[in-house]
C-alpha positions in Angstrom: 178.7 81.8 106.4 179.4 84.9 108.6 177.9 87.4 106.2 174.5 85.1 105.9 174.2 84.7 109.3 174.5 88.9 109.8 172.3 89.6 106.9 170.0 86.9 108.2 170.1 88.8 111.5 169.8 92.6 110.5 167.1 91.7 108.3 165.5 91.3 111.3 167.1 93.4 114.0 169.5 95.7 113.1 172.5 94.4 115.1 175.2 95.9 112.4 173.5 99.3 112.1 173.7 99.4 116.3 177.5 98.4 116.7 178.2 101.0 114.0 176.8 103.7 115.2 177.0 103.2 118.7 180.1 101.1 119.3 182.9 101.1 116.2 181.8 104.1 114.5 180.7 106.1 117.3 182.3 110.2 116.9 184.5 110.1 119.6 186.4 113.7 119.9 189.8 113.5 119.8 191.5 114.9 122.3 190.3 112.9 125.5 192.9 112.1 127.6 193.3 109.1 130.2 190.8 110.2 132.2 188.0 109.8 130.2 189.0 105.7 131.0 187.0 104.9 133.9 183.6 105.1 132.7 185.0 102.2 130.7 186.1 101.0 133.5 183.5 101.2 135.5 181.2 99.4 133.4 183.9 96.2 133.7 183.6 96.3 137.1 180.1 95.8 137.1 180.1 92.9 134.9 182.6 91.7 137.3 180.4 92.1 140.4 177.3 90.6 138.8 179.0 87.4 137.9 181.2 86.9 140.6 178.1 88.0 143.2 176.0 85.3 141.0 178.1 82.2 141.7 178.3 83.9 145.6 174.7 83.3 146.0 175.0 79.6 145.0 176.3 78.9 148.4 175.1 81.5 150.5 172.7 80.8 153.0 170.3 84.3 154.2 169.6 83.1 157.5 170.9 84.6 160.8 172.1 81.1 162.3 174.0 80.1 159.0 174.9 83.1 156.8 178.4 83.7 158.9 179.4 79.8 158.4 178.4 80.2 155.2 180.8 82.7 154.1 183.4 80.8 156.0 182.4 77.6 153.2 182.4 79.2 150.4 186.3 80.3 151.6 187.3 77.0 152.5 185.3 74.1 150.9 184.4 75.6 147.1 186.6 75.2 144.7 188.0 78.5 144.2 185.2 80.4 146.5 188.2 82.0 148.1 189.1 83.9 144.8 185.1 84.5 144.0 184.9 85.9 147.5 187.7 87.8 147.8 187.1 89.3 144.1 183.8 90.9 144.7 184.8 92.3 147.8 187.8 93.9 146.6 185.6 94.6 143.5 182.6 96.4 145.6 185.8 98.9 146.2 187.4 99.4 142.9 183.9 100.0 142.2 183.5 103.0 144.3 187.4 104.0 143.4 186.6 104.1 139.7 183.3 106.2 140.1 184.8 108.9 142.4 187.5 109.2 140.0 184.9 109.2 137.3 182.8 112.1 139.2 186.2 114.1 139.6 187.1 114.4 136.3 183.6 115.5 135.6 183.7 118.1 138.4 187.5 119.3 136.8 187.0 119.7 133.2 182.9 121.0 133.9 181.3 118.3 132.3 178.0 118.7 133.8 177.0 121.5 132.1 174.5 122.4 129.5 173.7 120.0 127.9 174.5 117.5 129.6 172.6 117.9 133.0 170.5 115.1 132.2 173.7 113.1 132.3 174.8 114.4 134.8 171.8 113.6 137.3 171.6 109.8 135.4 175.1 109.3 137.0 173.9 110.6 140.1 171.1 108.2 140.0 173.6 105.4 139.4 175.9 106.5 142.5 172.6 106.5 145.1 171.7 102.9 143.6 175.5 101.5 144.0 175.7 102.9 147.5 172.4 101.5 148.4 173.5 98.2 147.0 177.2 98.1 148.6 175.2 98.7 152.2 172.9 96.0 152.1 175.9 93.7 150.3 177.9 95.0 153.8 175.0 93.3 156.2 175.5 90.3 154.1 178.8 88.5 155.9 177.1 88.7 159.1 179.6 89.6 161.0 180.2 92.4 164.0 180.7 95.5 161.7 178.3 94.1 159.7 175.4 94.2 161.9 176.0 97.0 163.9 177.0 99.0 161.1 173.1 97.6 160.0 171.8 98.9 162.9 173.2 101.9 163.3 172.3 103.4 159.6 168.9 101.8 160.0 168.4 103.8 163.4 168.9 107.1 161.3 165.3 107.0 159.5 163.8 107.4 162.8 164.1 111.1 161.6 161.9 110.6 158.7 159.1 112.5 160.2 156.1 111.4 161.8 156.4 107.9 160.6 160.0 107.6 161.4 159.3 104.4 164.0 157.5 102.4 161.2 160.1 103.2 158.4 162.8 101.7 160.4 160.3 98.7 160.9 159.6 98.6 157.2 163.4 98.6 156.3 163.8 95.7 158.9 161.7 93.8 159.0 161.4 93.1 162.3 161.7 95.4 165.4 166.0 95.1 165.6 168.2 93.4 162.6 167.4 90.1 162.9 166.2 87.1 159.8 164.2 88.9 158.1 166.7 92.2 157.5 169.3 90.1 156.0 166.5 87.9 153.9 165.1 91.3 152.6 168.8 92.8 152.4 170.3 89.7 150.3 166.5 90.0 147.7 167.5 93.3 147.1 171.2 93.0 147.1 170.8 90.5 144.4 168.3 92.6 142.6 169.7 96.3 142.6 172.3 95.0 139.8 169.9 93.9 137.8 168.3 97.8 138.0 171.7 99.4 138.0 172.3 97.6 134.3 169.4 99.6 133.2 170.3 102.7 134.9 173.6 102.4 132.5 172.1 102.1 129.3 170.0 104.8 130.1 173.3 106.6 131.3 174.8 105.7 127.8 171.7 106.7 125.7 171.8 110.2 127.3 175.4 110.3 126.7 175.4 109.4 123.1 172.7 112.0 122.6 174.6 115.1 123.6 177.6 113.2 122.9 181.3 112.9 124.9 182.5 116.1 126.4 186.5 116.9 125.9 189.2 118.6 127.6 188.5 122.0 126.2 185.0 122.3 127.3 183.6 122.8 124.0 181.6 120.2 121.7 184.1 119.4 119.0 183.0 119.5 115.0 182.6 116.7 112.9 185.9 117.0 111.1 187.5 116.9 114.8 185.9 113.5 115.9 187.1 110.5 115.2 185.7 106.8 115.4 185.7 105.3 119.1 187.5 101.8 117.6 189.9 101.6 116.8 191.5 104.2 118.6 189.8 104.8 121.9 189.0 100.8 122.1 193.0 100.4 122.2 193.3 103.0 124.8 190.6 101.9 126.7 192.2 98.1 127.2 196.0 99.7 127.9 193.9 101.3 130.9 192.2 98.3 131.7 195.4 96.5 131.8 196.7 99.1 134.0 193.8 98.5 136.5 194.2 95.0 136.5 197.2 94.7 137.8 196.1 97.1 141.0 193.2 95.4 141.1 195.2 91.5 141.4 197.4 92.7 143.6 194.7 93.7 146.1 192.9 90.2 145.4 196.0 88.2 145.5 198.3 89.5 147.8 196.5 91.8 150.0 192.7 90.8 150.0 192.2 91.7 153.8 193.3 94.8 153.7 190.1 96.8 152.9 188.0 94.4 154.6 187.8 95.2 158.7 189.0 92.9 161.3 185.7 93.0 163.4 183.7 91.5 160.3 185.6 88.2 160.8 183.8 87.9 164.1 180.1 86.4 163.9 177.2 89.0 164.8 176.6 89.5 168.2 173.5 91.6 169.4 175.1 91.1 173.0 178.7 93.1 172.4 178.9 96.5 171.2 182.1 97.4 169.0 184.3 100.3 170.4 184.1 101.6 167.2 181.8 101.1 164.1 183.6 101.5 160.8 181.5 102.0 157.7 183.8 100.6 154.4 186.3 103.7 153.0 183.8 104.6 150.3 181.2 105.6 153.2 183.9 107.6 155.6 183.4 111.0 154.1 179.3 110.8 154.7 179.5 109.1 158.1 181.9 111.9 159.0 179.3 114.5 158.2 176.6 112.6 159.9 178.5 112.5 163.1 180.0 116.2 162.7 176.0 117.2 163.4 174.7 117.2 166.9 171.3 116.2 166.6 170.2 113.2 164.9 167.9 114.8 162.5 170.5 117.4 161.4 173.4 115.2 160.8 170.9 112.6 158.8 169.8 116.0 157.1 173.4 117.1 156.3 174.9 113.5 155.0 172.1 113.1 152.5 172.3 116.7 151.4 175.9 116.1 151.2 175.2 113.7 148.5 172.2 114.6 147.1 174.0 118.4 146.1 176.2 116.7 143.4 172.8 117.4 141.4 172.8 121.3 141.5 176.6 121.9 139.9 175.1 122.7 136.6 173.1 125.7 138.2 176.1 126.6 141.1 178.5 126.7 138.5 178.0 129.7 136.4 181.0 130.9 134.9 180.6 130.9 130.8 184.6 130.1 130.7 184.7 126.3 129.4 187.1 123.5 129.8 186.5 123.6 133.8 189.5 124.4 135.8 191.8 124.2 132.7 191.2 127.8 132.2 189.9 128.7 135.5 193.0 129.2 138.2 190.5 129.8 141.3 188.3 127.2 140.7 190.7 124.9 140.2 192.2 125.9 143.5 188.7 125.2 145.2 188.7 121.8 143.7 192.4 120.6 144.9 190.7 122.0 148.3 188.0 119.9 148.7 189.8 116.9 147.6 192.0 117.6 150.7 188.7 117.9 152.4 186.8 115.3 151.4 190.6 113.2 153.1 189.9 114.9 156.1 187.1 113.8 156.2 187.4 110.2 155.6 189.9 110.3 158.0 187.8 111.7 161.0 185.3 109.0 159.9 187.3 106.3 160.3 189.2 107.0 163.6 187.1 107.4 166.9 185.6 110.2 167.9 187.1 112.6 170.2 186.4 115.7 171.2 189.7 117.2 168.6 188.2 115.0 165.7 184.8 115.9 166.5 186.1 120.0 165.8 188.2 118.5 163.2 185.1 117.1 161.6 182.9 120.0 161.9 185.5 122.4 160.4 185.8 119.7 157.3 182.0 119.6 156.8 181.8 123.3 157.2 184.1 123.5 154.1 182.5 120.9 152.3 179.2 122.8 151.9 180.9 125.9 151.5 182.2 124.7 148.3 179.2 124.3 146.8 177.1 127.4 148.0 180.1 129.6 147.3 180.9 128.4 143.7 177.8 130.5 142.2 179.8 133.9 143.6 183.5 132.5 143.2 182.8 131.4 139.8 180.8 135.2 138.5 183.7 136.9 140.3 186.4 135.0 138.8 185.1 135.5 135.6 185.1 138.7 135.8 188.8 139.0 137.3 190.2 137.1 134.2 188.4 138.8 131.8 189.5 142.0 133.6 193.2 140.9 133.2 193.0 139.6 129.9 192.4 136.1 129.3 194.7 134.3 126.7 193.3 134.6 123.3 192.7 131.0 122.5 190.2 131.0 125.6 188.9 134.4 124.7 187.9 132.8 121.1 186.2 130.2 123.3 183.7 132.2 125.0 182.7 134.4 122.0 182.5 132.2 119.5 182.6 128.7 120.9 185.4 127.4 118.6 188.4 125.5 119.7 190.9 126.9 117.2 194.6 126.9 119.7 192.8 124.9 122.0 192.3 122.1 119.9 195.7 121.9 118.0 197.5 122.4 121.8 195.6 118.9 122.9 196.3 117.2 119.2 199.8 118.3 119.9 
């Protein structure tokens, strides 16, 4: 009957020829490590978010006058709204976790370049969409950090020029956050999902085009590849396992702990916060922002900080592969700005003063520099390795792109 029903089916779709080539019998090169987990990873995530943020909106009420007692139902009167609640909020952060350790492996091994820039800026695309979707989810609980933190990041595209005034209107709604800001925030909250879906299969078309990268920076031959199940679908679920526990014990036991105190406090237009507080994921940007003087240069800098992601594959221009496997300064650079980018979560989230406010500026400083000084580090660097003799299995790398010692090292 199971054969039938498939032959019945790819007569007319082929669903067999699909999970064969793209899922079961994809090439899959051999040697990826651990790492290579959390796009997996993230992709559960999302299907966690969507359904758990699907039976949310069952009881959640978009209106300025019920939304906070709403939240405070769904906690205490629906069967098991506390576990629904609690879940996608702790899931909104596991999200972002799982994506910045997604984008660092990328950064480490150098797997933005040629050719996969296009899949590269796809990813991109999907980080832009998720943050947009994790601030308007933030306005959502209607609570004190909620709001002002709504207020405060709608305030900043008064710098749009010209028409700044009428952009923060048009995000709004209204003249101040009010009814119609969280009606229009929950539309889109609910929708951007939805979009985000797509923006991941076009993510994973572009990716099975050019294909997975590997540890050793180069694009492996046939004979080297293996099928993705069973053996990367096995590896896959051990690290999904892995995550699961983290992520249950943050739902379970410690569910408040990312969430900020303030936000259990209805909205109050009337009483200012000593201290707004974006979530963790936002610390690093809202430190930049505030690092600025002016409003139009901080609003300038944050998105830039953000927005430069795009331009590794032309900033990096060393011809040395496997990223800072083989590349001792660079890889220096990038234990640096991880140190940085804590610094700078860290001046975002404590209140500003006049040593965090150096403290910041200092961070950002380095934070850009990282970028605009990679084109020069990595040319010069280069040149010093090739200068003192690079090993030979890397050597066989850049001349004639095959993986030789590499390869058998990883397999070994």
């Amino acid at each position: 009957m199971k054969t039938k029903v498939m032959k019945w089916i790819d007569r007319r779709f082929p669903l067999t020829s699909f999970i064969e080539h793209d899922l079961t019998g994809y090439p899959t090169p051999r040697n990826l490590s651990y790492w290579w987990n959390f796009g997996f990873l993230a992709g559960i995530v999302l299907v966690l978010q969507v359904a758990t943020g699907i039976f949310l909106a069952f009881q959640y009420k978009p209106d300025t006058s019920l939304a906070f007692d709403s939240i405070q139902h769904i906690m205490r009167d629906v069967n098991f709204g506390w576990l629904l609640r609690y879940m996608h909020a702790m899931g909104a952060s596991a999200f972002f976790f799982v994506i910045f350790v997604h984008m660092a492996r990328t950064l480490y091994y150098g797997s933005y370049r040629a050719p996969r820039e296009l899949l590269w800026w796809t990813g991109q695309g999907l980080l832009l969409l998720l943050m947009a979707t994790a601030f308007m989810g933030y306005l959502l609980p209607w609570g004190q950090m909620s709001y002002w933190g709504a207020t405060v990041i709608t305030n900043l595209f008064r710098a749009t020029p010209f028409i700044g005034e009428q952009v923060v209107v048009w995000l709004r709604g209204d003249f101040t956050v009010g009814d119609d800001t969280l009606t229009r925030f929950f539309a889109l909250h609910y929708l951007f999902p939805f979009i985000i879906i797509g923006a991941v299969v076009i993510h994973l078309v572009a990716l099975h085009t050019v294909k997975s990268s590997n540890p050793s920076g180069i694009d492996l031959a046939d004979k080297d590849n293996i099928p993705f199940h069973p053996y990367f679908t096995a590896k896959d679920l051990y690290g999904l396992g892995l995550f699961l526990i983290v992520y249950s014990v943050f739902v379970f036991f410690i569910p408040n702990s990312l969430i900020e105190p303030a936000n259990n406090i209805p909205a109050n237009p009337m009483m200012t916060p000593n201290h707004i507080v974006p979530e963790w994921y936002f610390l690093p940007f809202y430190a930049i922002l505030r690092s600025v003087p002016s409003l139009v240069g901080g609003v300038v800098a944050m998105g830039l900080s953000v927005m430069i992601f795009a331009f590794m594959p032309y900033l990096d221009r060393s011809r040395i592969p496997g990223g800072a496997r083989y590349r001792p300064f660079y890889r220096i650079q990038f234990y640096l700005f991880l140190v940085d980018m804590l610094v700078l979560g860290y001046v975002g989230y404590v209140p500003p003063t006049s040593q965090t406010i150096l403290l910041g500026q200092v961070a950002t400083v380095w934070y850009f520099c990282s970028f605009f000084f990679l084109p020069f580090l990595s040319k010069v660097e280069e040149r010093k390795l090739m200068q003192k003799g690079l090993p030979q299995e890397v050597k066989a790398l850049i001349e004639s792109e095959k993986l030789q010692k590499s390869i058998q090292g990883d397999m070994q």
